[in-house]
Structures are given as structure tokens and as C-alpha cells.
Chimera marker file (.cmm) of the C-alpha trace (Angstrom):
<marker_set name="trace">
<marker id="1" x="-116.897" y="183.876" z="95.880" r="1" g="1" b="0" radius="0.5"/>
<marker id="2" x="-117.753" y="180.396" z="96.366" r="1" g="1" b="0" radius="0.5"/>
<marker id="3" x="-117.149" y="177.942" z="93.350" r="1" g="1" b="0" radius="0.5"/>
<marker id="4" x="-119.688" y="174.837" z="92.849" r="1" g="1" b="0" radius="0.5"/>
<marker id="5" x="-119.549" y="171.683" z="90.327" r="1" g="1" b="0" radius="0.5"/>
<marker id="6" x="-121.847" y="169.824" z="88.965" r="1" g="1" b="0" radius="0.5"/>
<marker id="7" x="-121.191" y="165.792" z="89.361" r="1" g="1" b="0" radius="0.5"/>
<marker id="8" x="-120.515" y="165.205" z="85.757" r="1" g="1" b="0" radius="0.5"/>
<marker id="9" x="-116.827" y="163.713" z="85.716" r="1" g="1" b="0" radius="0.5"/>
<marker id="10" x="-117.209" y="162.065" z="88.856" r="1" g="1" b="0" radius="0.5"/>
<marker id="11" x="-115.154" y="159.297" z="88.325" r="1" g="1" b="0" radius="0.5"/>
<marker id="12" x="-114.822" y="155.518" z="90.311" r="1" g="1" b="0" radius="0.5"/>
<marker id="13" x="-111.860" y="153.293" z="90.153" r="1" g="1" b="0" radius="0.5"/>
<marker id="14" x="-110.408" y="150.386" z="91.703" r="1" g="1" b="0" radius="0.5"/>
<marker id="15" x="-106.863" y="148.582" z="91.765" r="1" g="1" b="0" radius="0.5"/>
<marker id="16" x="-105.932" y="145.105" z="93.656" r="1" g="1" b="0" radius="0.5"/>
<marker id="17" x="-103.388" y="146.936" z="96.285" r="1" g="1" b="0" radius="0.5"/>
<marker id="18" x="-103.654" y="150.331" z="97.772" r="1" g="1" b="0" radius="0.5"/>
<marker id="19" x="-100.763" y="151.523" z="96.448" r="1" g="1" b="0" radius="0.5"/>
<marker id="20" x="-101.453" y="149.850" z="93.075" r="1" g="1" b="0" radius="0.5"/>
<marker id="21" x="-102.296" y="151.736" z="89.365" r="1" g="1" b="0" radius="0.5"/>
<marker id="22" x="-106.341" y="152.472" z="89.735" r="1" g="1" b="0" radius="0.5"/>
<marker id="23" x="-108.381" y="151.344" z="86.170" r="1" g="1" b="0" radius="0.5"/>
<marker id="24" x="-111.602" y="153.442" z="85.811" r="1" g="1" b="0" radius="0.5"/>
<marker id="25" x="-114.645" y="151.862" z="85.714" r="1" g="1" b="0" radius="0.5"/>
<marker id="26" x="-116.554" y="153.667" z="82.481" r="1" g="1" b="0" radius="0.5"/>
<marker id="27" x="-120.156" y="154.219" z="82.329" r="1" g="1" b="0" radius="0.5"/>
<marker id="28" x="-121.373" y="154.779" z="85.576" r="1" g="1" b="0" radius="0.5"/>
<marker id="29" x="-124.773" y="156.633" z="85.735" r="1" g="1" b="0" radius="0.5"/>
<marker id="30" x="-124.753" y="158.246" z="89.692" r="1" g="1" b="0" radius="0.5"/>
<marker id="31" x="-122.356" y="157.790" z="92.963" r="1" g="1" b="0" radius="0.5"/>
<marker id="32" x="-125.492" y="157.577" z="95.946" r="1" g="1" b="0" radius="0.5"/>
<marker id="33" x="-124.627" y="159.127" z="98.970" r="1" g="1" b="0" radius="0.5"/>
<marker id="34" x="-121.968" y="158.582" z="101.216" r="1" g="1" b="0" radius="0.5"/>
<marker id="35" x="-122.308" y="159.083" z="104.886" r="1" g="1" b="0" radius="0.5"/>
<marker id="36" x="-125.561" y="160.344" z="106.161" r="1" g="1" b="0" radius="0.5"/>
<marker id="37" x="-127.021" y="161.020" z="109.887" r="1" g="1" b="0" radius="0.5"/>
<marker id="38" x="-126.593" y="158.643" z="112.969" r="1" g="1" b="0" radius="0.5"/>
<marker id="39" x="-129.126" y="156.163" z="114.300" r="1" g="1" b="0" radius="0.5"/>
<marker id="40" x="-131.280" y="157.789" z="116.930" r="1" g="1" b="0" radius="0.5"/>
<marker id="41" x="-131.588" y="156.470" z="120.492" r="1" g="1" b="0" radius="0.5"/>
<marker id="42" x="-134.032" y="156.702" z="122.135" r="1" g="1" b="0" radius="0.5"/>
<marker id="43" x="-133.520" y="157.933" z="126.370" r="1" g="1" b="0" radius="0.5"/>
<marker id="44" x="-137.613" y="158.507" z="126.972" r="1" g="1" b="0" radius="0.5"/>
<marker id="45" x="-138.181" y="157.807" z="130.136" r="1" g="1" b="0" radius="0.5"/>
<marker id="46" x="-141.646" y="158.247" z="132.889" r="1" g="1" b="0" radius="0.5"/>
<marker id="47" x="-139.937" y="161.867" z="133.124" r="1" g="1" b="0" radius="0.5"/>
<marker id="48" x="-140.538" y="163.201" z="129.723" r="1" g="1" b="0" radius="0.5"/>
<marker id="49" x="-144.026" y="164.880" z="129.750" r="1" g="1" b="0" radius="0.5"/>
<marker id="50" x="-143.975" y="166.780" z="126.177" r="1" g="1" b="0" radius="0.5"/>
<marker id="51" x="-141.695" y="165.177" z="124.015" r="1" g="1" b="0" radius="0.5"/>
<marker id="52" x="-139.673" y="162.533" z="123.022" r="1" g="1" b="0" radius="0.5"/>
<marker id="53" x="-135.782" y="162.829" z="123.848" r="1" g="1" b="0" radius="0.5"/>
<marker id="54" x="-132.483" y="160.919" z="122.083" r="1" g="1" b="0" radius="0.5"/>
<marker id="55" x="-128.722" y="160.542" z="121.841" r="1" g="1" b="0" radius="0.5"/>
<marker id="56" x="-126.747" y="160.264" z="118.757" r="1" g="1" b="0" radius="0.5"/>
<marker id="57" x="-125.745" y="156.389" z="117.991" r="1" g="1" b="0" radius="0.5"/>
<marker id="58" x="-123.922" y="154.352" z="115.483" r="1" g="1" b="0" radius="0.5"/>
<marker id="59" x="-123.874" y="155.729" z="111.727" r="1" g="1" b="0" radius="0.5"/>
<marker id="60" x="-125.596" y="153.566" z="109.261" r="1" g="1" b="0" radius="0.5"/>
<marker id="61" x="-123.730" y="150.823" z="107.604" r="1" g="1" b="0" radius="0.5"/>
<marker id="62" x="-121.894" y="152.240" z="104.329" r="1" g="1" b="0" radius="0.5"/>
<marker id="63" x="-123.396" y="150.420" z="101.141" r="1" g="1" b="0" radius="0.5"/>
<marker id="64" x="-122.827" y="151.666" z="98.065" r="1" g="1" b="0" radius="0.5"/>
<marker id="65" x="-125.022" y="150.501" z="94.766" r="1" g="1" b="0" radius="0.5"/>
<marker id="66" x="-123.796" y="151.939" z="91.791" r="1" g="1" b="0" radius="0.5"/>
<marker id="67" x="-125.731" y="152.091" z="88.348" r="1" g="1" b="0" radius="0.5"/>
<marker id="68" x="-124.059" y="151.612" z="84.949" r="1" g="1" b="0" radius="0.5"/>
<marker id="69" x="-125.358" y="151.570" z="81.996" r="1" g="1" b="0" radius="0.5"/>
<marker id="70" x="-123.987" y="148.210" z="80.300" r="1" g="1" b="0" radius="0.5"/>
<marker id="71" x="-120.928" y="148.132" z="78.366" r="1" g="1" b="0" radius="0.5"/>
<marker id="72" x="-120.666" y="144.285" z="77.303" r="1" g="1" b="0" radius="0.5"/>
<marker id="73" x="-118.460" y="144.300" z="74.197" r="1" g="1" b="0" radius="0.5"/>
<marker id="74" x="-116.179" y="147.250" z="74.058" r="1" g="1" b="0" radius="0.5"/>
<marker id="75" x="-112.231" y="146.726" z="74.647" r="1" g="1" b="0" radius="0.5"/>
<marker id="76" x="-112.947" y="148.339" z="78.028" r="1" g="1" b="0" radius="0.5"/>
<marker id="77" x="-116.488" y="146.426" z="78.878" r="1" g="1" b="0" radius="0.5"/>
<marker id="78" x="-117.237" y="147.249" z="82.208" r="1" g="1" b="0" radius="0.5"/>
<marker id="79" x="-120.031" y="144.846" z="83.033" r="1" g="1" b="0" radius="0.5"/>
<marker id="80" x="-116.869" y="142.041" z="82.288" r="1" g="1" b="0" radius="0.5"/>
<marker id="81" x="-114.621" y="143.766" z="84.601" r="1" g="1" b="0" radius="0.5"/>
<marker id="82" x="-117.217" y="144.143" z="87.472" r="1" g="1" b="0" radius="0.5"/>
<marker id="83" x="-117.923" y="139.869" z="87.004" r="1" g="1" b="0" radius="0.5"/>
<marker id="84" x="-114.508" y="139.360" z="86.857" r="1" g="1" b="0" radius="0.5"/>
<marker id="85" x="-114.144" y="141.650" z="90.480" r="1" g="1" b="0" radius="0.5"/>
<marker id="86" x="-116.592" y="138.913" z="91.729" r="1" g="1" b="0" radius="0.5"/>
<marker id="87" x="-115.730" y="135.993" z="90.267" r="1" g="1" b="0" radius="0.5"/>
<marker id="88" x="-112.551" y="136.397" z="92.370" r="1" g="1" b="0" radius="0.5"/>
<marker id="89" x="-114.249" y="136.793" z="95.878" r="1" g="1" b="0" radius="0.5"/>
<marker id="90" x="-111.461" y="139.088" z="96.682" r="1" g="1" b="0" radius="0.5"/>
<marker id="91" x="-111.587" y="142.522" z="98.218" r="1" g="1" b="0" radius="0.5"/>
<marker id="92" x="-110.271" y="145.424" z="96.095" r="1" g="1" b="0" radius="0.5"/>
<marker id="93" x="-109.584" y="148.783" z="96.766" r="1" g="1" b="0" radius="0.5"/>
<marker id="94" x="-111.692" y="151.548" z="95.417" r="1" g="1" b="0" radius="0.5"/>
<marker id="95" x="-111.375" y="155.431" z="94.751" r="1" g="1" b="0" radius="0.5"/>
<marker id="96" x="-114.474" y="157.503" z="94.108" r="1" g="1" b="0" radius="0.5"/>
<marker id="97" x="-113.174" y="161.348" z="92.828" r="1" g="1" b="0" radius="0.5"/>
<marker id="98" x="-115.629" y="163.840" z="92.148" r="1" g="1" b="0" radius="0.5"/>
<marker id="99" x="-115.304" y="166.951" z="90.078" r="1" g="1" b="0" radius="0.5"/>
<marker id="100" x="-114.966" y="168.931" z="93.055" r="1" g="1" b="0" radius="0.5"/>
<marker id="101" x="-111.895" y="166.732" z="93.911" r="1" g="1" b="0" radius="0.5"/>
<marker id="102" x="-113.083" y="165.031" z="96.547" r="1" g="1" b="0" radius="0.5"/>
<marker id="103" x="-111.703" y="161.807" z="96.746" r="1" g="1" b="0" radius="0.5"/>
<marker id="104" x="-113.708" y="158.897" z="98.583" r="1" g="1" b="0" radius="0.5"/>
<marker id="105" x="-110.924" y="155.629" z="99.296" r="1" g="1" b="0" radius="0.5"/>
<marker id="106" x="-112.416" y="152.048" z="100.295" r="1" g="1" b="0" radius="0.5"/>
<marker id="107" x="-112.117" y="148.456" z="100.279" r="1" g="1" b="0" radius="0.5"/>
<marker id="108" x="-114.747" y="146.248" z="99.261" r="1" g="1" b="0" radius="0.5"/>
<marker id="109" x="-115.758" y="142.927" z="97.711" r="1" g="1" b="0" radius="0.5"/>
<marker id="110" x="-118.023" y="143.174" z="94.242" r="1" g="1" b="0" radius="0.5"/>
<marker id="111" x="-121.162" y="141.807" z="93.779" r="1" g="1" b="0" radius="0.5"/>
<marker id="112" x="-123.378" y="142.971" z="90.975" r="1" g="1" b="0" radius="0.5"/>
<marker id="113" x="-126.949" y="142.430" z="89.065" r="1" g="1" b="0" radius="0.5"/>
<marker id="114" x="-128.501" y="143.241" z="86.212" r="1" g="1" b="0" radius="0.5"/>
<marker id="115" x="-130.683" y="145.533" z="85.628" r="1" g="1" b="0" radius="0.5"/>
<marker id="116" x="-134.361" y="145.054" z="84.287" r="1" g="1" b="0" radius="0.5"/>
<marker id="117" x="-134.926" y="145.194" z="80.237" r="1" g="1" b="0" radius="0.5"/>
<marker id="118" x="-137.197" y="147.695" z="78.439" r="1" g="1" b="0" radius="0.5"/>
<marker id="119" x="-137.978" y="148.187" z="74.709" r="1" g="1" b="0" radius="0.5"/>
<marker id="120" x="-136.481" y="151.449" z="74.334" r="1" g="1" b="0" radius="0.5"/>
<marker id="121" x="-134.026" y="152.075" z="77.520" r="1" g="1" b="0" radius="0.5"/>
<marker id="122" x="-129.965" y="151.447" z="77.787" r="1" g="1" b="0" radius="0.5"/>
<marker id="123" x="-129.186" y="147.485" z="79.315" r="1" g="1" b="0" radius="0.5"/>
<marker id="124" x="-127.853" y="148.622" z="82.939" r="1" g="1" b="0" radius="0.5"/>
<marker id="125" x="-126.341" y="146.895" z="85.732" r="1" g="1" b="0" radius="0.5"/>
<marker id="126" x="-125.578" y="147.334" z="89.309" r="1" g="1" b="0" radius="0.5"/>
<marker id="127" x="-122.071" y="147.107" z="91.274" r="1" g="1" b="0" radius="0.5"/>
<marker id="128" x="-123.039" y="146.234" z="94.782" r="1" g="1" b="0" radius="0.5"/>
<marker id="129" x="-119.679" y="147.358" z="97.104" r="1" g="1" b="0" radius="0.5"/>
<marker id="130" x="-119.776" y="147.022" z="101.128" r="1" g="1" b="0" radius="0.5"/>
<marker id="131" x="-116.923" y="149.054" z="102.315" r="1" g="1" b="0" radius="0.5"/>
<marker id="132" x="-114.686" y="147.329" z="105.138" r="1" g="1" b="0" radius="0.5"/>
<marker id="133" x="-114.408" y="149.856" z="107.690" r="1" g="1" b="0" radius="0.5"/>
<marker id="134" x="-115.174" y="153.237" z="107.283" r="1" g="1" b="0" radius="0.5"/>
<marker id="135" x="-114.304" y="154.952" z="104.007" r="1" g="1" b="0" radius="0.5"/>
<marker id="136" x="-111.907" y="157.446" z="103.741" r="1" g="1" b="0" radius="0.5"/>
<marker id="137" x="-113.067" y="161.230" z="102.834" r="1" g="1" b="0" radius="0.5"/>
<marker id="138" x="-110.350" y="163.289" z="101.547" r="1" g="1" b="0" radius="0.5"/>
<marker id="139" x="-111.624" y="167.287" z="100.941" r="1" g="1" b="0" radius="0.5"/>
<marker id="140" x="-108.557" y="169.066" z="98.557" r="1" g="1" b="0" radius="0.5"/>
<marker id="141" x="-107.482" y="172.232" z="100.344" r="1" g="1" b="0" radius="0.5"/>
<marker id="142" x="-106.453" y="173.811" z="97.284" r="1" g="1" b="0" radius="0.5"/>
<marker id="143" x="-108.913" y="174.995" z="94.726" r="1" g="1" b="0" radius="0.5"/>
<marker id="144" x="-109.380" y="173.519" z="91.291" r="1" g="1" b="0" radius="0.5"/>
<link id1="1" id2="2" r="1" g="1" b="0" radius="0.2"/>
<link id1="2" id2="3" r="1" g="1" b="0" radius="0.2"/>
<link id1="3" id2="4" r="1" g="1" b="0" radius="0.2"/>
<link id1="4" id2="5" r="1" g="1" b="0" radius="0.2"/>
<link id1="5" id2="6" r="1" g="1" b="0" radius="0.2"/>
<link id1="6" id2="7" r="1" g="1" b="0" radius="0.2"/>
<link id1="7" id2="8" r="1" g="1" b="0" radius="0.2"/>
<link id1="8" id2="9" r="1" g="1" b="0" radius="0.2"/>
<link id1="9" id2="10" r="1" g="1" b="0" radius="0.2"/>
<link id1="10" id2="11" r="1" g="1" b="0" radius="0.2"/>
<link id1="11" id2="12" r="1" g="1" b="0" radius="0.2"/>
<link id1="12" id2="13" r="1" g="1" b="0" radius="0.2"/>
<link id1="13" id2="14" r="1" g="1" b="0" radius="0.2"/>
<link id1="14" id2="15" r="1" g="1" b="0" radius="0.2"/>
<link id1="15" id2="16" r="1" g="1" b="0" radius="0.2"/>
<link id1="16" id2="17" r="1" g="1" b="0" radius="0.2"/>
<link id1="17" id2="18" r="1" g="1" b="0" radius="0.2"/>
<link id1="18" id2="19" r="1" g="1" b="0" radius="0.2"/>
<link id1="19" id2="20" r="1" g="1" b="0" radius="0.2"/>
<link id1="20" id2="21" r="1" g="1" b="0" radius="0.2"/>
<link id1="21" id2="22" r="1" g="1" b="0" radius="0.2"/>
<link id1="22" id2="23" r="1" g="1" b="0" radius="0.2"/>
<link id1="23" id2="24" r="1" g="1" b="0" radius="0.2"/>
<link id1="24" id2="25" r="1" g="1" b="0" radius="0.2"/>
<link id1="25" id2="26" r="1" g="1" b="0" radius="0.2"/>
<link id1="26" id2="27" r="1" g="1" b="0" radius="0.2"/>
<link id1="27" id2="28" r="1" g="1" b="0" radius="0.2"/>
<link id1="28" id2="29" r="1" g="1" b="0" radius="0.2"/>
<link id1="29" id2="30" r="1" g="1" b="0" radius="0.2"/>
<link id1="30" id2="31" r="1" g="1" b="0" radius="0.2"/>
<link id1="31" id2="32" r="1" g="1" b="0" radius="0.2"/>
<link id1="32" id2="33" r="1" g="1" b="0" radius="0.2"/>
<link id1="33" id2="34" r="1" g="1" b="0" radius="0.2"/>
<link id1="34" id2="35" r="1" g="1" b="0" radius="0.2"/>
<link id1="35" id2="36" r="1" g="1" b="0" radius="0.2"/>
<link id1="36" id2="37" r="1" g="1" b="0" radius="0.2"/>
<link id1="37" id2="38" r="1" g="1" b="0" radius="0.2"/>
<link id1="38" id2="39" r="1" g="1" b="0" radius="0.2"/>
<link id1="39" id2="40" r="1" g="1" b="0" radius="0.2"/>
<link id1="40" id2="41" r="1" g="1" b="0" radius="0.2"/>
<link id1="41" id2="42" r="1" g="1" b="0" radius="0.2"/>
<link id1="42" id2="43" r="1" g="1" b="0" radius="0.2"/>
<link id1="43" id2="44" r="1" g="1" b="0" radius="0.2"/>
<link id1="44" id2="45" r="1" g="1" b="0" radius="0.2"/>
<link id1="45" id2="46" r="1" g="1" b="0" radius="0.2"/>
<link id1="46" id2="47" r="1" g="1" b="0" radius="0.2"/>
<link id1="47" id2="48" r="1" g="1" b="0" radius="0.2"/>
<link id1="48" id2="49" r="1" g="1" b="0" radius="0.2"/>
<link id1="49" id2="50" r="1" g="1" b="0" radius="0.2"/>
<link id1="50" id2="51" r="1" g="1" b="0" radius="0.2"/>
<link id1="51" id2="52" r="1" g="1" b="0" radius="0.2"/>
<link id1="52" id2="53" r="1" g="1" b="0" radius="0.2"/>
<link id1="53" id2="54" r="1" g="1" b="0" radius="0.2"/>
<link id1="54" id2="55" r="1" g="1" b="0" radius="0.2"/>
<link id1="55" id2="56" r="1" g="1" b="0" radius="0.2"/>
<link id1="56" id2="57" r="1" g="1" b="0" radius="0.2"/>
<link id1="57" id2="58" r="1" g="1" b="0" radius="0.2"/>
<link id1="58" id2="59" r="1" g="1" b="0" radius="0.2"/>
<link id1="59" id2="60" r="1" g="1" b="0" radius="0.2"/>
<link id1="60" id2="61" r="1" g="1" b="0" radius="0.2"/>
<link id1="61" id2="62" r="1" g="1" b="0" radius="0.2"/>
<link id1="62" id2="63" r="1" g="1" b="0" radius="0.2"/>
<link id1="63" id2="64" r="1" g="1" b="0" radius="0.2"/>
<link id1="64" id2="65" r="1" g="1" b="0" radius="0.2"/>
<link id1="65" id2="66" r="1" g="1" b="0" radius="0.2"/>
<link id1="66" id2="67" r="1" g="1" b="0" radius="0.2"/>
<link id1="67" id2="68" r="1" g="1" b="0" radius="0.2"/>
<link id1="68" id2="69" r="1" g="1" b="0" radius="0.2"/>
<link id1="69" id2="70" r="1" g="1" b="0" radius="0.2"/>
<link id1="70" id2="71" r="1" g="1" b="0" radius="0.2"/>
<link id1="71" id2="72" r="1" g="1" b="0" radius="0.2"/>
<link id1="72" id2="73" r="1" g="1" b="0" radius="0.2"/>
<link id1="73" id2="74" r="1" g="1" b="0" radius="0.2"/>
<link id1="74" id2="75" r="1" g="1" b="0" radius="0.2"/>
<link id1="75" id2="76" r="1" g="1" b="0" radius="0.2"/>
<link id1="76" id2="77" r="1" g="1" b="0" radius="0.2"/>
<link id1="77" id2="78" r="1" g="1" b="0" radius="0.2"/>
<link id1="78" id2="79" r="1" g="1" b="0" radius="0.2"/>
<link id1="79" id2="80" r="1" g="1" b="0" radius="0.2"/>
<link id1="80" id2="81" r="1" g="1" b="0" radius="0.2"/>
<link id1="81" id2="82" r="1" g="1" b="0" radius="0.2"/>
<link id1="82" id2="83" r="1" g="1" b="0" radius="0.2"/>
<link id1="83" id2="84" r="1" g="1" b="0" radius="0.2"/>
<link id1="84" id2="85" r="1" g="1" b="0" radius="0.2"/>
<link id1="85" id2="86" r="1" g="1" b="0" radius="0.2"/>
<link id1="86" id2="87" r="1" g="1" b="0" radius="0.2"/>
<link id1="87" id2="88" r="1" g="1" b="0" radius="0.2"/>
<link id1="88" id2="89" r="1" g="1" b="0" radius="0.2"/>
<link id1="89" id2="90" r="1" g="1" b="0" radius="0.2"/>
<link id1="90" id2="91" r="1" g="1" b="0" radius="0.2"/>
<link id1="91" id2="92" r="1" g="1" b="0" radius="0.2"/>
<link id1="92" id2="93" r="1" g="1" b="0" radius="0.2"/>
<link id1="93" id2="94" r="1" g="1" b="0" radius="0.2"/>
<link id1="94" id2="95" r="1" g="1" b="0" radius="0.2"/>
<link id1="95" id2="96" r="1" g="1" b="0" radius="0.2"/>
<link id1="96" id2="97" r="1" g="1" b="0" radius="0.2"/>
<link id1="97" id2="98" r="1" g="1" b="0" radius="0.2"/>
<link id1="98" id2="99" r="1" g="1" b="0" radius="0.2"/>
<link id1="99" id2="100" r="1" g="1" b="0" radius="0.2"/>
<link id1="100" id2="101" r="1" g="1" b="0" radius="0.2"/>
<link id1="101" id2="102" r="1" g="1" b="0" radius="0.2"/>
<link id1="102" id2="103" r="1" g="1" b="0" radius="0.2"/>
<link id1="103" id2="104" r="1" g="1" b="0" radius="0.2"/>
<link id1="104" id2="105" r="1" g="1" b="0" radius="0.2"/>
<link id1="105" id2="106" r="1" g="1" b="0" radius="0.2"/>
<link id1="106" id2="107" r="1" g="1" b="0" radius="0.2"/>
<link id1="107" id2="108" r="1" g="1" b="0" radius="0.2"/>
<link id1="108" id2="109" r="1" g="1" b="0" radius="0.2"/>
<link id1="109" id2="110" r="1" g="1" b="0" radius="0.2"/>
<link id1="110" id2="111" r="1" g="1" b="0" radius="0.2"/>
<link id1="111" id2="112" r="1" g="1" b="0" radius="0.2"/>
<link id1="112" id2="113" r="1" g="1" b="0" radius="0.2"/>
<link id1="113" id2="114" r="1" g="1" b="0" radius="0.2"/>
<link id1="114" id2="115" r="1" g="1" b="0" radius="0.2"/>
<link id1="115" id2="116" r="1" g="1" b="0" radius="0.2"/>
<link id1="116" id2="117" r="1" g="1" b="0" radius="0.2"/>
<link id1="117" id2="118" r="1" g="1" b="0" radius="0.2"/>
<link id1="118" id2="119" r="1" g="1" b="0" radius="0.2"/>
<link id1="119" id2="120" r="1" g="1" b="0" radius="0.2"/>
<link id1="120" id2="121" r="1" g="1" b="0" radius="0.2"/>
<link id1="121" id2="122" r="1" g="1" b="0" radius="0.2"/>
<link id1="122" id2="123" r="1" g="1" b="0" radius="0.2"/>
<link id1="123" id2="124" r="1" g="1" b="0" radius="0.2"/>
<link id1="124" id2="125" r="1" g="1" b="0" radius="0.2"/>
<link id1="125" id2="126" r="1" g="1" b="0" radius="0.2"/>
<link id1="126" id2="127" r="1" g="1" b="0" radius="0.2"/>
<link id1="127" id2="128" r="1" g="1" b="0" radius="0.2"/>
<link id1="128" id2="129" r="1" g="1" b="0" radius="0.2"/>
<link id1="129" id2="130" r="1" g="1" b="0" radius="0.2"/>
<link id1="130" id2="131" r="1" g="1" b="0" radius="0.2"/>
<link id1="131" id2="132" r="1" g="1" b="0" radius="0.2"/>
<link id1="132" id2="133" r="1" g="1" b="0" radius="0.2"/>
<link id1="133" id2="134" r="1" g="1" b="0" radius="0.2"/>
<link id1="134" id2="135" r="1" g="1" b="0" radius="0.2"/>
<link id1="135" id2="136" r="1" g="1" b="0" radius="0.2"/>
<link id1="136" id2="137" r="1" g="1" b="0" radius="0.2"/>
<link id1="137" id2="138" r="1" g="1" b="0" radius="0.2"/>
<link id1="138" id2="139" r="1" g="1" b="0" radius="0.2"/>
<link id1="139" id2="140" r="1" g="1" b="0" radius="0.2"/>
<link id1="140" id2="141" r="1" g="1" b="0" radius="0.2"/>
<link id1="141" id2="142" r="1" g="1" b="0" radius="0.2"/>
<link id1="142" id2="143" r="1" g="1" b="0" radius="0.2"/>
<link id1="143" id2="144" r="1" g="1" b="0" radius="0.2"/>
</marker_set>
């Protein structure tokens, strides 16, 4: 029988080395999709009389924009940390783990913005990450 999860405790972190102790980023409202179909090319030529024809080509660039909702004040304020991540201009490496246990490994430098403000909606902002290279998909092969 086959065993789902839902995405709650999906969890992103990041350390400054690979090898380094990961700090979770709190407060994160959805992880959008990583991966996704190739670029089609096109190989129509005078021949085709019906319908179009293609070849696989390069996969989309990975860019990940990730919602929070804004933690400014708290010992752990994430909106600080994320400035701080850009401030430096450095790259850091990231883990996204899912409930499922999953486990999604990248590096990436931080941008970020903030999001719009409405009368009666959370303050959110947006981490910006550009992967260098391709991430890293790790699928558990034991069950939870």
C-alpha cells in the first residue's frame, strides 16, 4: 500500500560549508517546483506534412523563489538572516527536506524582496536562490 505526505514540515536550511551544521530557515510559506520538462526543439522541416516534430533540449534554468511570511524581531528572525545571506555576496549551501524525506542539496547566492503590504494580511518576503549547477535530488530508500 502506497504511503503519501502532505508538504507540511517541509523544511529549508542552509550552512556556509557543505559539510557544515545546517540552521533552518523558519517561516517559509511553499517550496515551488524543482525540475520540470526540457526545452523543446524544434526539427520541422519541408518534409513534415501533418504535424510539427521536436527533440528534447536543455532543462530550464533552476530558480527557486521562496515565500516567507516575515519574522523581523524574534531571536530567530528570518527576514535578518536572509539580508545578512546577501549582504555577504557569498554562496551558501542549501538543503530543502520534505516530509516525504526527500532531500534537495544546492549552492546558491541570496537575494531577497519584500513582499507587498495589505491591511489585514501577514508582512512576507521573498528569498530569491539560483542554484550553481544542478541540484542534487536525494529519494530515501527506506520508508518513514
Amino acid at each position: 500500500m502506497a504511503t503519501y505526505t502532505l508538504g507540511h514540515g517541509t523544511k529549508i536550511e542552509y550552512s556556509a560549508t557543505e559539510s557544515g551544521t545546517y540552521k533552518q530557515l523558519y517561516a517559509a510559506t511553499s517550496i515551488p517546483e524543482i525540475g520540470g520538462a526540457p526545452d523543446r526543439v524544434s526539427t520541422d522541416s519541408l518534409d513534415n506534412e501533418k504535424y510539427h516534430t521536436a527533440i528534447d533540449g536543455l532543462m530550464p534554468e533552476v530558480a527557486l523563489d521562496i515565500p516567507f511570511n516575515l519574522d523581523a524581531q524574534s531571536a530567530q528572525a528570518n527576514l535578518k538572516e536572509v539580508k545578512d545571506m546577501e549582504d555577504a555576496g557569498t554562496e551558501y549551501f542549501f538543503k530543502i527536506t520534505y516530509t516525504s524525506g526527500v532531500v534537495v542539496s544546492f549552492k546558491s547566492k541570496v537575494r531577497y524582496s519584500l513582499g507587498a503590504a495589505n491591511p489585514n494580511e501577514l508582512e512576507t518576503f521573498t528569498m530569491h536562490l539560483s542554484p550553481v549547477g544542478e541540484p542534487v535530488i536525494t529519494v530515501p530508500t527506506t520508508s518513514l
